[in-house]
C-alpha positions in Angstrom: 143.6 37.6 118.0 142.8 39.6 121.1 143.9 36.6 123.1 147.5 35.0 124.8 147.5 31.7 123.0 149.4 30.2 125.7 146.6 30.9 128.0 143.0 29.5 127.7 139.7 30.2 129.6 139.9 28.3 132.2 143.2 29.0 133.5 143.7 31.4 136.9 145.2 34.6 136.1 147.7 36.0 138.4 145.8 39.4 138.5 143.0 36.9 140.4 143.8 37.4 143.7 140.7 36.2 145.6 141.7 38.8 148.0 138.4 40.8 149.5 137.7 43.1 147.2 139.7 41.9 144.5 138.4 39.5 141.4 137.2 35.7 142.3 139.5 32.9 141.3 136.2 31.6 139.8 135.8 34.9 137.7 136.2 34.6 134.0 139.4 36.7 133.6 139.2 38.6 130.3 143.1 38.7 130.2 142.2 34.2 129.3 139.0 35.1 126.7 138.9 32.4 124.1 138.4 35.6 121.9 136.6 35.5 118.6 135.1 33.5 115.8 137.0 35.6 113.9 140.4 36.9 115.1 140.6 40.5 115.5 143.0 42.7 117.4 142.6 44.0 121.0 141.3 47.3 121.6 143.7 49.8 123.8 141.5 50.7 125.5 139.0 48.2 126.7 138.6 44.3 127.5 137.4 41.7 125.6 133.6 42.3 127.4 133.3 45.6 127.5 134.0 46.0 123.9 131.0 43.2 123.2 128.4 45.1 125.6 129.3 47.9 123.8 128.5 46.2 120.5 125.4 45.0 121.7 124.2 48.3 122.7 124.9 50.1 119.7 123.5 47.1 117.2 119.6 47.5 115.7 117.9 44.4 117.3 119.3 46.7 120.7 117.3 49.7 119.7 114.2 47.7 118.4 113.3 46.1 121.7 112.2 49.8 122.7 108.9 48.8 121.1 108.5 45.2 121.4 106.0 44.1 124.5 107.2 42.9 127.7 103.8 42.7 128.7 101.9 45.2 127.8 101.6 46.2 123.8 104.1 49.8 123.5 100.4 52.0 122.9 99.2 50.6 126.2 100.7 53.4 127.9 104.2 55.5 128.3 104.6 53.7 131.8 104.4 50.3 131.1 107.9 48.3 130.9 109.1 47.6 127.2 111.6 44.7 126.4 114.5 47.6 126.3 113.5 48.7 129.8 113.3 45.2 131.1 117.0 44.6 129.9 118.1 47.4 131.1 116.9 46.7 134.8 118.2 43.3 134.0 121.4 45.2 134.0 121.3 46.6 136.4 120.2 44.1 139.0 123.0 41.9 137.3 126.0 44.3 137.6 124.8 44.4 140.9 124.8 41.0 141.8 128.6 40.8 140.0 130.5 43.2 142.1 128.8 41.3 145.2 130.0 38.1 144.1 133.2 39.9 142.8 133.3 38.3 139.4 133.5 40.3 135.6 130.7 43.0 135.5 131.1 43.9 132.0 130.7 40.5 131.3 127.7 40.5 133.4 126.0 43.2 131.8 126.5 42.6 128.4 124.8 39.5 129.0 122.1 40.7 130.6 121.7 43.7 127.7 121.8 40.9 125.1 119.7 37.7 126.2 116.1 38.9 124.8 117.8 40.4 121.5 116.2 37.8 120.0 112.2 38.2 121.4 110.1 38.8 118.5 107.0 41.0 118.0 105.0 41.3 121.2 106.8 39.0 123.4 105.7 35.3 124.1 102.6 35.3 121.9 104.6 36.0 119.1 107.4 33.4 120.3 104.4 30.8 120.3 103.0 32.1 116.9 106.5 31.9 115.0 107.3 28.2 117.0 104.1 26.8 115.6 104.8 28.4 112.3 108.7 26.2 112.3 107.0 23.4 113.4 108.7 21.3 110.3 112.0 23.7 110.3 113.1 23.4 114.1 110.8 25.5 115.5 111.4 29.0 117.1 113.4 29.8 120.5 114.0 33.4 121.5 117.7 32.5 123.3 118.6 30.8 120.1 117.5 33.7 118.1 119.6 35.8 120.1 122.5 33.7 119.1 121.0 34.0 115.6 120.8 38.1 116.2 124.8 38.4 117.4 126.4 35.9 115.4 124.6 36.0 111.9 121.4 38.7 111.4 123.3 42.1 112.6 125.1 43.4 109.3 127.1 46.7 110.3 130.9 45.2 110.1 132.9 45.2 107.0 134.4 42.4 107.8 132.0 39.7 109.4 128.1 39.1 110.0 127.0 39.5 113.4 128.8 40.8 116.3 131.7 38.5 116.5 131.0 38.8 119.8 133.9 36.7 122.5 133.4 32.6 123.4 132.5 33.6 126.8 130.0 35.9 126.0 127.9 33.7 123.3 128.5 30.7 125.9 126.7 32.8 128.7 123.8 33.6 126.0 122.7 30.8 125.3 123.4 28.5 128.4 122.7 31.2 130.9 119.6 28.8 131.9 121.9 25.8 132.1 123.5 23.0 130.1 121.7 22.3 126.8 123.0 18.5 126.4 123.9 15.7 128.3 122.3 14.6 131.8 122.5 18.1 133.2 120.2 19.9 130.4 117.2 20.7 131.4 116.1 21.9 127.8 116.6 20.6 124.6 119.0 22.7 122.3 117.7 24.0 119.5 119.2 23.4 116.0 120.5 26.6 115.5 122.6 26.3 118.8 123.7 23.3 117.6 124.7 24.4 114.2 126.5 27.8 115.5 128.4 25.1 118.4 129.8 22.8 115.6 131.3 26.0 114.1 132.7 27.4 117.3 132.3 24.8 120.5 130.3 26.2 123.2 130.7 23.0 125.4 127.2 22.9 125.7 127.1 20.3 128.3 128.3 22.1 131.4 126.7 25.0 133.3 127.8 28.5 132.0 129.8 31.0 133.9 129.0 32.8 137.2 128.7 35.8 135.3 126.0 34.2 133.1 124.6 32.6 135.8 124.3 35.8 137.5 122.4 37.4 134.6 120.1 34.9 134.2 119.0 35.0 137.9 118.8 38.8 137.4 116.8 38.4 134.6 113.6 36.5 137.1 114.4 39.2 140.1 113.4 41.9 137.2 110.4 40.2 136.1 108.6 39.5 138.6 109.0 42.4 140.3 108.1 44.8 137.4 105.4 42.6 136.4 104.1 43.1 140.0 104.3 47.1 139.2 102.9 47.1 135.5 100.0 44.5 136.8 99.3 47.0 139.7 99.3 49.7 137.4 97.0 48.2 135.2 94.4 47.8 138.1 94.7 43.6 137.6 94.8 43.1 141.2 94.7 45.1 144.3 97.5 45.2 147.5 95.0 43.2 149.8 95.0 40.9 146.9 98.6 40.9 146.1 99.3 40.9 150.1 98.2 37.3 150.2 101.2 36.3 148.5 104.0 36.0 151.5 106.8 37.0 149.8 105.1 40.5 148.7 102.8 40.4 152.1 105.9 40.8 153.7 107.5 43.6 151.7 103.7 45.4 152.2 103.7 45.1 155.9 107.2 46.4 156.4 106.7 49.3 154.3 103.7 50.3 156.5 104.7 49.6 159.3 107.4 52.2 158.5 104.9 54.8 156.8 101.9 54.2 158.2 98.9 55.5 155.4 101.1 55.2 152.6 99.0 54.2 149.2 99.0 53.9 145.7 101.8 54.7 143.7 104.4 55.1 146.6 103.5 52.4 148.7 104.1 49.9 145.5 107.5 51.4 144.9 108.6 50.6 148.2 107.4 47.5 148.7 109.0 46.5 145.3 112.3 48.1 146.4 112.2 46.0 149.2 111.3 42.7 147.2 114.1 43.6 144.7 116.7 43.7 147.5 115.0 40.8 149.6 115.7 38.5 146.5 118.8 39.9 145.1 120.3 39.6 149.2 118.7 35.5 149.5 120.6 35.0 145.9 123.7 36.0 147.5 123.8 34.4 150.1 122.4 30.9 148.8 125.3 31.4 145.7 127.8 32.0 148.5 126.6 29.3 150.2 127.5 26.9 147.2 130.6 28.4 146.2 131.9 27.9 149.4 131.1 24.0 148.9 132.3 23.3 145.5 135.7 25.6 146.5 135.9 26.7 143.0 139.7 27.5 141.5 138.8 28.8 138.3 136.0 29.6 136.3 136.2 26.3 134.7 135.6 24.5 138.0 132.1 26.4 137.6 131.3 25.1 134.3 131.9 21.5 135.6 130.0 21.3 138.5 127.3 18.8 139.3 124.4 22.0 139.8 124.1 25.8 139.3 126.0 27.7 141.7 123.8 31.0 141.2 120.2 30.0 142.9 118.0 31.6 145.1 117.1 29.3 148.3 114.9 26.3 148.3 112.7 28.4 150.5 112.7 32.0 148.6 112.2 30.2 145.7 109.2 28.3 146.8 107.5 31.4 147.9 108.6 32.9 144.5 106.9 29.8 142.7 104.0 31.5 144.5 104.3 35.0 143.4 104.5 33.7 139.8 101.4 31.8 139.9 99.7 34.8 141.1 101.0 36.7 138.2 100.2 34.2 136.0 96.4 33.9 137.0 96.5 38.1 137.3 98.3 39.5 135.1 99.4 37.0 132.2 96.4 35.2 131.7 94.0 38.3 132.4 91.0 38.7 129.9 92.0 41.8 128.5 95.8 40.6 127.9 94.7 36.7 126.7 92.7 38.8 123.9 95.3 40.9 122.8 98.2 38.3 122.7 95.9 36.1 120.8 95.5 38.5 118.1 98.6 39.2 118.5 99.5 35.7 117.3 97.3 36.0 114.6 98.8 38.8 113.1 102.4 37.0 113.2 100.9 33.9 112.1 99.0 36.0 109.4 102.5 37.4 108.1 104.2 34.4 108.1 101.8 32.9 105.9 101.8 35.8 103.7 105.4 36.1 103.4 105.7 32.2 102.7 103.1 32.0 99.3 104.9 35.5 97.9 108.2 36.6 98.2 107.4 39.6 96.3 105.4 41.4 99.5 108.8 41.6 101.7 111.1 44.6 101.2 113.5 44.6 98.4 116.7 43.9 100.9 115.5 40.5 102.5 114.1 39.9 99.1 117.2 40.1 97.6 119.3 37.9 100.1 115.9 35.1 99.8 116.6 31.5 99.7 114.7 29.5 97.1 110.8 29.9 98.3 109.3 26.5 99.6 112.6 25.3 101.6 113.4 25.2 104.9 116.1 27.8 104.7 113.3 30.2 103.2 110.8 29.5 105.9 113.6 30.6 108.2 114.1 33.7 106.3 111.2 34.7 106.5 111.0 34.2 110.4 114.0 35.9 111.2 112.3 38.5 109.0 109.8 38.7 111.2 111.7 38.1 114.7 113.1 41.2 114.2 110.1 43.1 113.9 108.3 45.6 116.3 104.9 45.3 117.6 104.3 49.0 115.5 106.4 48.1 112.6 104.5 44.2 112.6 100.9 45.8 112.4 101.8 48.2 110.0 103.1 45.7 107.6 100.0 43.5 108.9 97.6 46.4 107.7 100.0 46.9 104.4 98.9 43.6 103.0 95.2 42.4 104.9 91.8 44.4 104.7 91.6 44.2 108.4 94.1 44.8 111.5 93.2 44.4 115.1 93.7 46.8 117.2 95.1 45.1 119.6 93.3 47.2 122.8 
């Protein structure tokens, strides 16, 4: 096991100096990992967390998030962000925020490369279709299908399903919003979460590392700032519209002040450079504000504490509150994008349906490896199935088996 069994996760390692510039006593130290489901042995050449980022990049469900919709349907246009380019910002805004708060990067960013592995065909309209569709089998979570993706779907290994990716890591994945049980969960956890925690305890009652924490955080700065962009983009709003949110009116004003005329295309870039490090610089602060409070020792101090340590301010995030409503009545709810997310959901719903009366219609692989049609675990088969899907690769199976596609335009 790539692991020092006299060691466990929690524990400080000497290499944790605290010193400036040096690791955080609160840092998971991969030298502690919990390691693996299964045991395997160390690499030579890289830690525990590197080696899982590097699995996650090189695994299938990686590679198919280049077409499934952030937003905007792939087709809508070369510019618009995909669910692999909104990882990757993720990334890199998360890797970012890590060596600031000088805790495991690798960590960090395999996190942040892995926590919409599970997103299925064009985004949140097909997260609702395929949740209504497991309404009797426990329903349909993206972060738990994530867990389903690394632990059980990906089948490359000779010796093990999944990723067999490290404790910390699948911890981070699926708590990176916060605990999932007890009187800090602000979510129910799904069943799958609960099944795969029973096999391998992911403590799912105490916060998540700062790394995870970290990610998740970097995961709302790159959303609502792309979002801004691709809405922009898409001609949903103009700046004197978008400049009567404060946060962004802000950003606007400073950016002319400084080039005075500037308009389309570059103006928006720098104002969203500037919203990206007016957030990511208020996250830092506010976390070092809290760490300083709760003193942590180690990384299981973190886990235990009575709140997140990784926030934004109460007043940045306020006037962030405000910034997502306006997306939300802009950009998310716009006409055009309510009409082709809700035949978006139709085709998922359509396949799910189709799928469920005849086993025959899927290919011969997940035929093959189908539990008895009419059962729960079927029903789940066929929605991992078609979790894993791309928009492109959903509508051409949709037009494969129906008269009649949408266009979804």
């Amino acid at each position: 096991m790539s692991i020092d069994h006299r060691r466990t996760g929690d524990q400080a390692s000497p290499a944790k100096t605290g010193a400036l510039g040096g690791i955080s006593p609160y840092a998971v130290d991969p030298a502690a990992s919990r390691g693996r489901l299964k045991p395997e042995p160390p690499s030579a050449t890289r830690s525990p967390y590197q080696r899982d980022r590097d699995r996650i990049l090189h695994a299938t469900a990686f590679r198919r998030l280049n077409y499934k919709t952030q937003v905007f349907i792939y087709h809508e246009g070369d510019h618009y962000r995909s669910r692999l380019t909104h990882s990757l910002e993720v990334a890199q805004i998360a890797r970012s925020l890590a060596r600031t708060l000088r805790v495991d990067e690798d960590l960090t960013e395999a996190l942040a490369l892995a926590h919409d592995l599970g997103h299925p065909p064009f985004g949140h309209a097909g997260e609702r279709s395929l949740d209504a569709a497991m309404e009797d089998g426990g329903g349909f979570d993206h972060n738990a299908q994530s867990l389903r993706v690394v632990t059980e779907l990906e089948k490359k290994y000779a010796s093990f399903d999944g990723l067999n990716l490290t404790w910390e890591t699948l911890e981070g994945l699926v708590k990176h919003g916060g605990p999932l049980l007890g009187p800090k969960a602000t979510k129910s956890a799904p069943e799958s979460v609960l099944a795969y925690s029973a096999k391998q305890d992911l403590e799912l009652a105490t916060f998540a590392s700062v790394e995870a924490q970290a990610a998740s955080l970097a995961d709302d700065i790159a959303y609502n700032n792309h979002d801004v962009d691709d809405g922009y983009r898409a001609g949903f709003f103009t700046f004197a519209e978008l400049g009567e949110v404060p946060i962004a009116g802000r950003a606007l004003a400073e950016v002319r002040s400084v080039y005075p005329g500037l308009d389309g295309p570059r103006l928006l870039y720098e104002a969203n450079r500037r919203l990206i490090t007016a957030m990511i610089e208020d996250v830092i602060a506010e976390t070092s504000r809290r760490l300083e409070a709760l003193a942590p020792r180690t990384a299981g101090d973190v886990r235990h504490a009575a709140s997140a340590v990784v926030a934004f301010s109460e007043a940045v995030q306020s006037e962030l509150d405000e910034l997502r409503a306006f997306l939300a009545a802009r950009v998310y709810r716009n006409p055009r994008i309510t009409r082709i997310m809700g035949d978006a959901e139709g085709v998922v719903a359509d396949l799910f349906r189709r799928y469920s009366l005849d086993a025959a219609v899927l290919p011969q692989e997940w035929r093959e490896q189908a539990p008895a049609r009419g059962t729960q675990a079927y029903a789940r088969h066929v929605c991992d199935f078609i979790a894993g899907m791309t928009d492109r690769y959903a509508l051409a199976e949709h037009r494969r088996l129906f008269d009649a596609t949408p266009d979804l335009r």
